[in-house]
N, C-alpha and C positions, 0 to 999 in steps of 0.2 A: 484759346481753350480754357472751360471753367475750371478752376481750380477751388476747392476747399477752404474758403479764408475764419481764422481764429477760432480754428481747431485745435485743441489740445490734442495730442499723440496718445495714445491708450497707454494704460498703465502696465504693466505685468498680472495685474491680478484680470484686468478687461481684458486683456487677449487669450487670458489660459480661459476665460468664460465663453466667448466671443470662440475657441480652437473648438471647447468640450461642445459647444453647443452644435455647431459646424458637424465634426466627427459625430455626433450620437445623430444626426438626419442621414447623413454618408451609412452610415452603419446596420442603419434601417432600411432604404431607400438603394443601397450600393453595396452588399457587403461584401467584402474579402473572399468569404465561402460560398458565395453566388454567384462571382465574377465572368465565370464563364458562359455562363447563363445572361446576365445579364449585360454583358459587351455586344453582343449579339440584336438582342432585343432594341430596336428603338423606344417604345414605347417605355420601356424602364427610364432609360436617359430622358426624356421625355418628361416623365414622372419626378425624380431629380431634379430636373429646371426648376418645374412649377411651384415643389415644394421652395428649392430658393428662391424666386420671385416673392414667395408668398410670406418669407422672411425679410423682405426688401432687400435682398443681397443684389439685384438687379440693378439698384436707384447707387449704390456704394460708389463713392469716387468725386462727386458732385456734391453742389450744394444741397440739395432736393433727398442725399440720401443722407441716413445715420450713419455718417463714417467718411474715412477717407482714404488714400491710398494706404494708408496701414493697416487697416482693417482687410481691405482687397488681399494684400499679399495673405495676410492670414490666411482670409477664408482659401485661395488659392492655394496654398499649402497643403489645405487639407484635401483639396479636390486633386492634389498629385499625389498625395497620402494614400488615398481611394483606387487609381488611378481611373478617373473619371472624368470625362472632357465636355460636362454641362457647359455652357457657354458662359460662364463670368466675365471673361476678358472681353470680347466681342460687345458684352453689352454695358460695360466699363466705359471704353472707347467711345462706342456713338454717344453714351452720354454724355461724356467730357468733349464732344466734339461739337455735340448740337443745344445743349444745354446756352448757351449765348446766343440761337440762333432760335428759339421757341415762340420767343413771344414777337416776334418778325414775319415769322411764317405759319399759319397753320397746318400746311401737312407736314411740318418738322416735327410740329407740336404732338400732331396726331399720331406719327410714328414713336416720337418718343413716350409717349403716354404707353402706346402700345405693349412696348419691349418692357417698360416698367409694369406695367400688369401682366405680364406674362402671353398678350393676347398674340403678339408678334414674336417669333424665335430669331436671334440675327444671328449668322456665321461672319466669318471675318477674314478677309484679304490683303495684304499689303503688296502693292509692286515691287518693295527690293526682296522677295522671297523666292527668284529664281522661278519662277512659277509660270513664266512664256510671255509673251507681247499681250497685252490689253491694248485696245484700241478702240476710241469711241467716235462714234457717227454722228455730231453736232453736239453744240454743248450752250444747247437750252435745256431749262426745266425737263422736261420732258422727251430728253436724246432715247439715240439706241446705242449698245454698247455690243462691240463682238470681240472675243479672244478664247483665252483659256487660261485657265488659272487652275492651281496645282495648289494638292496641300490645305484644302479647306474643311474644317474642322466642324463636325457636328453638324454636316451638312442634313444628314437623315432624317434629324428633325427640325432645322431651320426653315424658317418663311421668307426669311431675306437674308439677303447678302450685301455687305456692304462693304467695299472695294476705296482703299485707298492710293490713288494715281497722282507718282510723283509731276510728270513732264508737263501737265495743267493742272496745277495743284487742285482735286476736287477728291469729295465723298461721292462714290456712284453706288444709288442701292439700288439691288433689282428683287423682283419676287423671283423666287426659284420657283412657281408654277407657275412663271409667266410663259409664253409660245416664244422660242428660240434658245432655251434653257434646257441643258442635258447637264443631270447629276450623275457620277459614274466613280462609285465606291473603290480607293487599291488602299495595297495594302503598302506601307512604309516601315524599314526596319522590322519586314515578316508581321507587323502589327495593323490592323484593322484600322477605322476612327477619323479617317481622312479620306476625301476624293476630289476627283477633277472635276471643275466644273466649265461647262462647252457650253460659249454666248455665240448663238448668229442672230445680228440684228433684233436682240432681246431689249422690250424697252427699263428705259434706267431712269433714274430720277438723280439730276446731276448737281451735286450742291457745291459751291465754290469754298474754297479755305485756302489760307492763309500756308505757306511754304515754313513757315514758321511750327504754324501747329504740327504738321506734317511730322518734323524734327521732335515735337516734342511727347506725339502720342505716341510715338516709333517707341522712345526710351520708357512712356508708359511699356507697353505690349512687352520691352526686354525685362522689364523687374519681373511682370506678371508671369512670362515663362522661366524665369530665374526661381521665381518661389516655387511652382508647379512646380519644375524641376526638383528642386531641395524635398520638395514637402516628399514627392517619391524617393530620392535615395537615403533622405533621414529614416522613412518608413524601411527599405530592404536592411540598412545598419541597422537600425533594433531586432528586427527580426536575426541578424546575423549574430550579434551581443546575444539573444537567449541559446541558439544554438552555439556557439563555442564556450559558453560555458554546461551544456548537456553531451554535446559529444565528445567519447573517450577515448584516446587512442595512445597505446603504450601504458596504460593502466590509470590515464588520468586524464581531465579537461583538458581539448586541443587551445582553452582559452587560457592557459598556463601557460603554454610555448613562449617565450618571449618572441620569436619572428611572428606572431598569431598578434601580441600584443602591441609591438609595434608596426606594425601594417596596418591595427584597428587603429591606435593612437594617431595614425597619418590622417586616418579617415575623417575622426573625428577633426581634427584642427581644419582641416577643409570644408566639414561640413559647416561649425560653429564658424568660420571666415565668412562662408555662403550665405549664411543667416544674419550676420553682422552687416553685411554690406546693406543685403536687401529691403532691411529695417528702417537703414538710416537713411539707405536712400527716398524711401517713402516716409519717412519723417520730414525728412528737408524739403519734399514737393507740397506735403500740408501743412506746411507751416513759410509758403513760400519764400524759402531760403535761397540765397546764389551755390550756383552749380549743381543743381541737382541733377542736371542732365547731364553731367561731369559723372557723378555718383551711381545714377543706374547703366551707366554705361561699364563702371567700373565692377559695378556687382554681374553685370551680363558676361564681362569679360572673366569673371573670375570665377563664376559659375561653368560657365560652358567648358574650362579647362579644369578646373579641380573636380566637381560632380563627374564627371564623364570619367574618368579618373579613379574616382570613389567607386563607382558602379563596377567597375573593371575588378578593383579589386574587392570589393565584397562578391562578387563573382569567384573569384579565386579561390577564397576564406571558401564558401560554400563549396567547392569540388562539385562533383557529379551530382549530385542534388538540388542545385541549384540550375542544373539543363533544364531539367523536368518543364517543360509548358504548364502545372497546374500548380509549378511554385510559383510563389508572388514575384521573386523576386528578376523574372525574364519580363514580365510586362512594364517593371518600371523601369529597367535597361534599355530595352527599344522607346521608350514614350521620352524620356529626358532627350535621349538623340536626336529624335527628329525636334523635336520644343527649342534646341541652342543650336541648332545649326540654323533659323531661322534669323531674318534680319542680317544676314551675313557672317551669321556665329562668330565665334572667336576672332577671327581674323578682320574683320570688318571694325570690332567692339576694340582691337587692340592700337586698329590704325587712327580712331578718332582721340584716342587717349592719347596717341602720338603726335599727335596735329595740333592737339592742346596744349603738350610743353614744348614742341618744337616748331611751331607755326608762329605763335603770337611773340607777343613785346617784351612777355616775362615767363621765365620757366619757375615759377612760385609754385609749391604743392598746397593746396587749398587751404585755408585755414581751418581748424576745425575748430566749431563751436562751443566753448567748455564753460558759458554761461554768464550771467550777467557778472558776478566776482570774477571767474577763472580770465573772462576776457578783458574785465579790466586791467588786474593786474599783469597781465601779459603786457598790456600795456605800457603801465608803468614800471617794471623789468625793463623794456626795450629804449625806453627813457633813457633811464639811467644807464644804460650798458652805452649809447650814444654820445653821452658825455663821457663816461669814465672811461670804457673798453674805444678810445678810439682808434680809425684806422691804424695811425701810425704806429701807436706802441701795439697795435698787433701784428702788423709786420715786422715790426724790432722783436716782439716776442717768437713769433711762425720762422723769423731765421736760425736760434736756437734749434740744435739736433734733439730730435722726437727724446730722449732721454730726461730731457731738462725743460721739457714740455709738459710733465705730468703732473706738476703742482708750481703753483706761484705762489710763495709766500706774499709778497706785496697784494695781489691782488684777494686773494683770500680774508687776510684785514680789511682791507676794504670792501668786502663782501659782506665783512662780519658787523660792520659800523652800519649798514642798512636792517641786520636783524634778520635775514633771509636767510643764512645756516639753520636758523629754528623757525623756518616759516612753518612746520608740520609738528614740532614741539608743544606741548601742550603750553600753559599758557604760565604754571605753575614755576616750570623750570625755564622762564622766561624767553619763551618761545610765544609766536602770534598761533598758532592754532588754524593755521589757513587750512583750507577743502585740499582734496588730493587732488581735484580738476585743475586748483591753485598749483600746485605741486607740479603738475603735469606743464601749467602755464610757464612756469621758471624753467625747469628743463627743455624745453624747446625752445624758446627764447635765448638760451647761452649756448644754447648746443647751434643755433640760426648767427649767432655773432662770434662763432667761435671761443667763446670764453675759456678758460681753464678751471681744474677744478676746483673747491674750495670749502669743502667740507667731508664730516669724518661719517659717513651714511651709515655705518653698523654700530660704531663704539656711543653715540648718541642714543641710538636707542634701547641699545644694552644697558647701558647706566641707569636710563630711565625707570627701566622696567621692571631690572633686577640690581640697583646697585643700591649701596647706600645710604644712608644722609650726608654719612662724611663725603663718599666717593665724588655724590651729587655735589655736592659743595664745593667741592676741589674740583672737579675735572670738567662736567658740564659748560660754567662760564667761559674756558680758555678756547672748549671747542666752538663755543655760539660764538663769538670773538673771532674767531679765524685764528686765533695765532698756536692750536697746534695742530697736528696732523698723527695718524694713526696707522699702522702696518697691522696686519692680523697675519697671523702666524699660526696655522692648523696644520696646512699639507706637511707629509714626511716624505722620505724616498716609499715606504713602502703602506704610504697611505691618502691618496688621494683622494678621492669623491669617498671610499671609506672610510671615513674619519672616527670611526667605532675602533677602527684599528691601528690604533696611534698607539707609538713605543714614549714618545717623551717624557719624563718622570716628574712630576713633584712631590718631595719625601717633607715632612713635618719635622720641623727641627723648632723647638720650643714657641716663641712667638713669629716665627720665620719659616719660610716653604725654600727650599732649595730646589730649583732646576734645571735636570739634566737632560741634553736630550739635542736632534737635530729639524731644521725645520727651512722647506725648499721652498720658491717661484712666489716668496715675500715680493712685492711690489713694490708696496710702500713702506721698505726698508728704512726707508731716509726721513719717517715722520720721527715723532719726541719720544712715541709709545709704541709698544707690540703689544698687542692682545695675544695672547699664548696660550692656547687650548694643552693639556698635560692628564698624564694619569694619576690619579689620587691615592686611586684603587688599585692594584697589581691584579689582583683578583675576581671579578666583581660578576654578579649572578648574570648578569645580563651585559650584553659584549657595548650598549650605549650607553652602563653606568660605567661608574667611577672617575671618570674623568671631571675637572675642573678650570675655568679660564682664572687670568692673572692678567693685571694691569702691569707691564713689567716697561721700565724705558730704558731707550734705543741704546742710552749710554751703562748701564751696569755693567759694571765689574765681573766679568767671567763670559761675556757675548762677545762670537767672535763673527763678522759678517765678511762673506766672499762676494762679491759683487758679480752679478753674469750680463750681458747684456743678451737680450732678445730678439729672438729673429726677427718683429715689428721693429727693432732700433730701438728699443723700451731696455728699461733695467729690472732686474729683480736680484735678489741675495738668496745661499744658501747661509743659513744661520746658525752656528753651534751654540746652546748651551751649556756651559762647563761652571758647575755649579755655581750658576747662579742663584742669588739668597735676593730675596723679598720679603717683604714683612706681610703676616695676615691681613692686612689691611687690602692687599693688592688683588686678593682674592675677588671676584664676583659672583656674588650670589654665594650662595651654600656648597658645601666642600662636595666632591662628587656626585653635583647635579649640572656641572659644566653643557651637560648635552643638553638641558632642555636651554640655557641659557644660549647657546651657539641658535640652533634652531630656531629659536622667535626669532630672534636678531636677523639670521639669514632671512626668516621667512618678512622681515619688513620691508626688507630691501629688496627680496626675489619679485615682489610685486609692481616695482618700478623697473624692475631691469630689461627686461622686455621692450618696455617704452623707452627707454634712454637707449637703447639700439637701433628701434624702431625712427627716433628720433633724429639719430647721426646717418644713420642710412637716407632720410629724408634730406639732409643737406649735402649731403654728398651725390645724390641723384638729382638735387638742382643744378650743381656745380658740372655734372656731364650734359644735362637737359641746354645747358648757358651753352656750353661750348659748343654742341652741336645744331643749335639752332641757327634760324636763318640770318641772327646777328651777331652769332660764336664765329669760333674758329675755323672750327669744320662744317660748316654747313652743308659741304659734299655729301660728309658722312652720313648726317642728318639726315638726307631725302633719299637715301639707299633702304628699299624697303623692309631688308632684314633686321638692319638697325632702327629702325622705325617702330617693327613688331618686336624687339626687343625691350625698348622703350615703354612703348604699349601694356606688356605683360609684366614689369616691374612696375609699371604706375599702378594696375591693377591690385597686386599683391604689396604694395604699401599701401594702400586701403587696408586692407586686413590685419597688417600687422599697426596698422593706428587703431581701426575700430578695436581688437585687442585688447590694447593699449587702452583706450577708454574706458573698454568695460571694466578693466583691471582696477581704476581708478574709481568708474564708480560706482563698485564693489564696496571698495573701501572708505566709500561715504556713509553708506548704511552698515558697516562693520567690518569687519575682515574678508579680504580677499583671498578664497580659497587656495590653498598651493596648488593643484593640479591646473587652475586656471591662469595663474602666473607663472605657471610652468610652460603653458600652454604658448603665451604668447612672448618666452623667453627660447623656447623649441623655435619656431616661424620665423621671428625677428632675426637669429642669429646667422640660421641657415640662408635666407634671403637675403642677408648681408654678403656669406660668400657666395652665392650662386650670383648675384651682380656683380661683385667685384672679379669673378672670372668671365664676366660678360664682356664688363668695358674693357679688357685688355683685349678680347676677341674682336673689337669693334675698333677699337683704337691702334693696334699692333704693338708693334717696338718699342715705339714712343711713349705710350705709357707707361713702360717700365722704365723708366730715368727716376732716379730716384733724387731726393731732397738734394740740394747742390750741384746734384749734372747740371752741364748745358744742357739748356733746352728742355728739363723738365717740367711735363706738362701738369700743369695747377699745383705747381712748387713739388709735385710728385707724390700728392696725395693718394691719388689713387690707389697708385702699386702699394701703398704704404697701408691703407684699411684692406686690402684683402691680405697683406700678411695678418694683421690686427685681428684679422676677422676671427680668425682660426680661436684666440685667446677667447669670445663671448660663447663658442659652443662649449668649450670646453668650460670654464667659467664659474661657479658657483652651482657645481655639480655638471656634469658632460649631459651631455644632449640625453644617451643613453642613458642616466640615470634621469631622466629628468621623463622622459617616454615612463620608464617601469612605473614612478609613483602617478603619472596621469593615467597608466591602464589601472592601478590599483583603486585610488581615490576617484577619478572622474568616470572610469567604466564600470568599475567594481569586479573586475577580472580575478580571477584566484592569484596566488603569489606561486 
C-alpha cells in the first residue's frame, strides 16, 4: 500500500487553513439551511464531489496528492461537520491501494486517473461489514462477481464500486451500470445515504492484493470514519454550547446548572480524546512510524464508544428540541451510528487491541514519540536507573510497607548528584532547562522501573518564581541536591478544595509571624519543611486575599503532629500550630498575596499531574496485560472474551489519557499550559485509574485482593493497593468536581 513518504504533518495554523477552506465549499455547495433539500437531490452531492475533485481532495492520502492521511481526516471532519457523504474515503482507498500498481497496469492507471479527475465516482465495500456473502465467479482480469452487499455509501451518484474481498485477498471493481447490477436505496438509523447493492453475474475487474494491505486499509477506512464521526458530534456540541447558554429556565442560563456543566465537561474530554487519537494516529501513518495500525485502531475503539456516547448526551442537554427532524442535531446521531458500527465497531476494534497485549511476547504499551531530545534522554534515564535502581535493592525497597515507600532519602541524593531534580529548572537556579517532552521522558521512565520519589515539585517552583534572593540561595541548592523534602500544609477541617476559607492565623509580631492554627491529610509530614498557607488578613475585601505562605520546618517549636495512617497503607498528619514564631524571612512572596503564590505553584504542577497518573496506570496495566497473557499466569483468564474486551477498552482509553498528557506537555513548550486543559486531563487520568482498578478485581476475584504480605498475594498485592490509591488522585489537588466547574468556565465559557 502507498504511503506518503517525508512528509511533514501540517502545522496548526495549515490545518485551521486547510478546515476554513474545506467548510466555506461545505457551506456553499451543502449548507446547514439546505440540508433537507439537498440530502435528497443527487445531483447536489454530485456537485460537492466535483468541487473536491477539483481541489485535489481526490488525489489526498498518496504520493501524487498535496497531503496526507492528516489532511484526509481533516478534510473528513468537515464532510461529518456538513453531514455530507461525498465520497473522500472510497477515493482515498483505491488510491492507496492502486497507486503501486499504476504503472504495471494501464487500466489501473486509467481508472485511477479517472477517480482523480473526477470523471469516474467510486463507492466503497468492505467484506467484514456484515453486509452478506460476496461471491465471485473466476478470478481473471476480467471475472464476474454475484452477492449483495449492504450499506454502500453514495451509491446514487457512483460509477464504480469497488469491493474489498477478505477469503482471496482482491480489489473487485464493478460499473454500477454494468447488466446484472441493481442499486436499491434504504434507509439506516431512519436516515437516508446508503443502499443495497444486488450482483448476478455482473462483470468485475479483479485485481489481486496483498492480505497485508487488506489489514492496513481496513485501519485506513476506521480513522476516516472516526474523524467523519467526531467532525459531526464536535459540530451538534457547539451548536448545544450556544443553546445552554441562551436558554432560561428558573430565571437563568440552563448553561449555569452545574449538572448541565458537567455533562458538557464529559462531553468535551471525550470529544478532545476523539480528536487526539485520530490526529496522531494519522501522523504516525505519514511519517511511517511503528504501530500505527495499533493507533487507529485505538482512535476507532475509542471513537465508537465515547462519540456515541456524546451524541446521546447532547441529546439529552437539548430536550424536546432536539427530536425535531429539521434540527441538525438528529441527522448527525443517526450518521456517527451507522459510520462505528462498521468494520466490526467497538467490539471488533476492542478485541485487536486485546490480541496485541495479550497474544504477543511482550505486554509493553507503545512508546510514544517525544522527539529527538525527549527520546534520547528517556534513554539515558533508563541507563542509569539500570545500574543504580537495581533489581535487588528494589525488591529490598518494594518489601517495606507502602508507608515507608513514599520517599527515599538515599535514593533521592543520588538523584540529586545527576542534576535531574532541576531538569525543568531554568538554568540560572542551576537547573538544565530540559523541554517538558524531557520532563514527560523522566517521569515515565521512573514510574516504568518503579523508582521512588525524589523531589519537592511545588516548593521548587514557588521559590523560583516568587521567592527571594536569600530564600533562593538557601533553599533551592538543598532541594536540587535531593537532600530535603517538603510537606505543604493548606487543607483544614473546614477547608478543602476551598482554600479561600482557611481559619489558620498568622499575626505580625515585630520582625516575626506567629502561627496559629490546624492543618489536615499533610502527606509529606515527614519532609524538613511545611509550606503553610495562613491568614494575614482577618478581614480582607475579597474572600482569596489576605492570606500568606511560610517556609516553616518540620521541627519548630510549638508544631504538634498526629500521625494517621491511610486507607491506601500511606501516612499523612493532622498538624496543630500553637504558636508558632517564624521570622519574616520565611514569608513567600508579599504579605497577603499568598493566593496568587499557591496558584501558579499549583498550576505548574497541575500540568504534569495528569500524566504522572496517566503514567502509573500505564505500568500497572502492563503488569495485568503480563499476567494474563499467554505467558502470565492466568492465561485462562486471558482468552475469556470479557476479559479480553475489558482489556481492549482500557488500552483504548490510555491512548487518550497519554495523548493528554502530550498535549499538556507540548503546551508548555510554547508557553503555559492552560488550567482547564490540565484539568482536563487530570479529570480522565484519574477516573480511568479507578474504573480499571475495579476492573481487574472483577476479572481476577478474591485473589486480587491479598494485600502486600498475604500469602499468595498477587504482583506483591499491587493492585488492590492503587485502586484504594486511586481514590487520593481524584480527590487530589482540587476534587474532580472542582476541577469539571473551572473547565466548564475557562474551556466552555459557561456562566458561573
Amino acid at each position: 500500500m502507498s504511503t506518503a513518504v517525508d512528509r511533514q504533518p501540517p502545522t496548526d495554523d495549515e490545518r485551521r487553513m486547510l478546515r476554513d477552506a474545506v467548510r466555506g465549499l461545505l457551506e456553499h455547495g451543502w449548507p446547514a439551511s439546505g440540508y433537507d433539500e439537498a440530502v435528497g437531490d443527487p445531483a447536489r452531492l454530485a456537485a460537492v464531489w466535483s468541487a473536491l475533485v477539483e481541489h485535489g481532495f481526490a488525489a489526498l492520502g498518496t504520493d501524487e496528492g498535496d497531503g496526507g492521511l492528516s489532511e484526509v481526516v481533516v478534510v473528513l471532519e468537515e464532510l461529518g461537520r456538513a453531514a455530507c457523504l461525498a465520497p473522500l474515503l472510497p477515493a482515498v482507498v483505491i488510491g492507496l491501494l492502486l497507486e503501486p500498481r499504476r504503472l504495471d497496469d494501464p487500466a489501473i492507471a486509467a481508472l485511477l486517473q479517472d477517480v482523480r479527475a473526477g470523471r469516474s465516482v467510486p463507492a466503497l465495500a468492505f467484506g467484514d461489514d456484515g453486509s452478506g456473502p460476496i461471491r465471485l465467479d473466476g478470478y481473471v482480469d476480467r471475472g464476474t462477481i454475484s452477492g449483495e452487499i449492504g450499506f454502500v455509501e453514495s451509491a446514487e451518484i457512483a460509477t464504480h464500486l469497488a469491493i474489498l474481498v477478505d477469503d482471496e485477498p482482491s480489489l473487485v471493481v464493478v460499473r454500477l451500470d454494468a447488466p446484472g447490477v441493481t442499486v436499491e436505496p434504504t434507509r439506516a438509523m431512519g436516515a437516508s445515504g446508503v443502499s443495497r447493492v444486488v450482483l448476478v453475474g455482473a462483470p468485475a475487474q479483479v485485481i489481486d492484493i496483498y492480505p497485508a494491505e487488506i489489514t492496513a486499509i481496513r485501519q485506513v477506512s476506521r480513522l476516516g470514519l472516526a474523524a467523519r464521526s467526531y467532525g459531526g458530534t464536535a459540530r451538534t456540541f457547539e451548536l448545544l454550547l450556544d443553546y445552554v447558554k441562551e436558554r432560561r429556565q428558573f430565571g437563568r442560563p440552563i448553561g449555569s446548572f452545574q449538572a448541565i456543566q458537567h455533562k458538557l465537561v464529559n462531553n468535551l474530554i471525550a470529544l478532545e480524546g476523539s480528536q487526539l487519537l485520530i490526529e496522531h494516529a494519522a501522523r504516525v501513518h505519514d511519517e511511517e512510524g511503528p504501530h500505527w495500525k495499533f493507533y487507529a485502531t485505538a482512535a476507532f475503539a475509542t471513537a465508537s464508544a465515547s462519540l456515541r456516547q456524546v451524541a446521546l448526551e447532547n441529546q439529552h442537554a437539548f430536550g424536546a428540541i432536539g427530536y425535531a427532524e429539521e434540527h441538525e442535531a438528529p441527522r448527525h446521531f443517526k450518521r456517527i451510528h451507522v459510520d462505528l458500527l462498521r468494520h466490526g465497531g467497538v467490539r471488533a476494534a476492542r478485541a485487536e487491541l486485546a490480541a496485541f497485549y495479550l497474544d504477543g511476547d511482550c505486554a509493553a504499551v507503545p512508546e510514544i514519540d517525544l522527539g529527538p531530545s525527549g527520546n534520547a534522554f528517556r534513554d539515558e534515564v533508563r541507563a542509569w536507573l539500570r545500574t543504580t535502581w537495581i533489581p535487588q535493592r528494589r525488591e529490598e525497597f518494594y518489601r517495606r510497607p507502602y508507608k515507608q515507600r513514599e520517599y527515599d532519602d538515599r535514593f533521592a541524593r543520588e538523584l540529586g548528584e545527576t542534576g535531574w531534580i532541576g531538569l525543568a529548572w531554568p538554568k540560572e537556579f542551576g537547573g538544565q532547562a530540559r523541554t517538558p517532552l524531557e520532563r514527560v521522558a523522566f517521569l515515565e521512565t521512573m514510574e516504568s522501573f518503579e523508582a521512588p520519589k525524589g523531589t519537592a515539585p511545588v516548593a521548587a517552583p514557588m521559590l523560583m518564581k516568587h521567592g527571594t534572593a536569600e530564600q533562593q540561595q538557601r533553599y533551592l541548592p538543598d532541594i536540587l541536591n535531593g537532600r530535603v523534602n517538603y510537606g505543604i500544609c493548606y487543607s483544614e477541617p473546614g477547608s478543602g478544595s476551598d482554600l479561600a476559607s482557611l481559619r489558620t492565623r498568622a499575626v505580625r509580631d515585630g520582625d516575626d509571624w506567629v502561627i496559629s492554627g490546624q492543618k489536615i491529610w499533610t502527606t509529606t509530614y515527614i519532609g524538613d519543611y511545611l509550606l503553610v498557607a495562613a491568614r494575614t488578613d482577618p478581614d480582607p475585601a475579597l474572600r482569596q486575599a489576605g492570606l500568606s505562605l511560610f517556609i516553616v520546618p518540620s521541627d519548630a517549636p510549638g508544631i504538634n503532629m498526629r500521625p494517621s495512617t491511610t486507607m491506601y497503607d500511606g501516612s499523612f498528619a493532622n498538624i496543630f500550630f500553637d504558636d508558632v514564631r517564624v521570622p519574616h524571612s520565611a514569608l513567600v512572596g508579599k504579605p497577603n498575596e499568598g493566593w496568587k503564590v499557591i496558584v501558579s505553584a499549583l498550576g505548574t504542577e497541575r500540568g504534569f499531574y495528569g500524566g504522572h497518573i496517566t503514567m502509573q496506570l500505564a505500568h500497572v496495566f502492563e503488569l495485568v496485560c503480563d499476567h494474563l497473557g499467554k505467558r502470565g499466569a492466568r492465561p485462562d483468564l486471558g482468552r475469556d472474551p470479557v476479559v479480553r474486551d475489558l482489556i481492549g477498552s482500557t488500552a483504548a482509553q490510555l491512548e487518550v489519557g497519554r495523548r493528554l498528557m502530550v498535549r499538556c506537555a507540548e503546551m508548555a513548550e510554547s508557553g503555559v499550559t492552560p488550567p482547564h486543559e490540565a484539568a482536563m486531563s487530570k479529570v480522565f487520568s484519574s477516573e480511568l485509574m479507578e474504573r480499571f482498578g475495579e476492573a481487574t478485581l472483577d476479572v481476577l476475584g478474591l485473589e486480587a485482593t491479598l494485600s502486600q504480605g498475604s500469602a499468595g498475594a498477587m504482583l506483591r498485592g499491587r493492585l488492590e493497593q492503587r485502586l484504594r490509591h486511586s481514590l487520593m488522585w481524584v480527590i487530589s489537588l482540587g476534587t474532580n468536581e472542582i476541577q469539571r466547574n473551572l473547565i466548564a468556565k475557562k474551556g466552555l465559557g459557561l456562566p458561573g
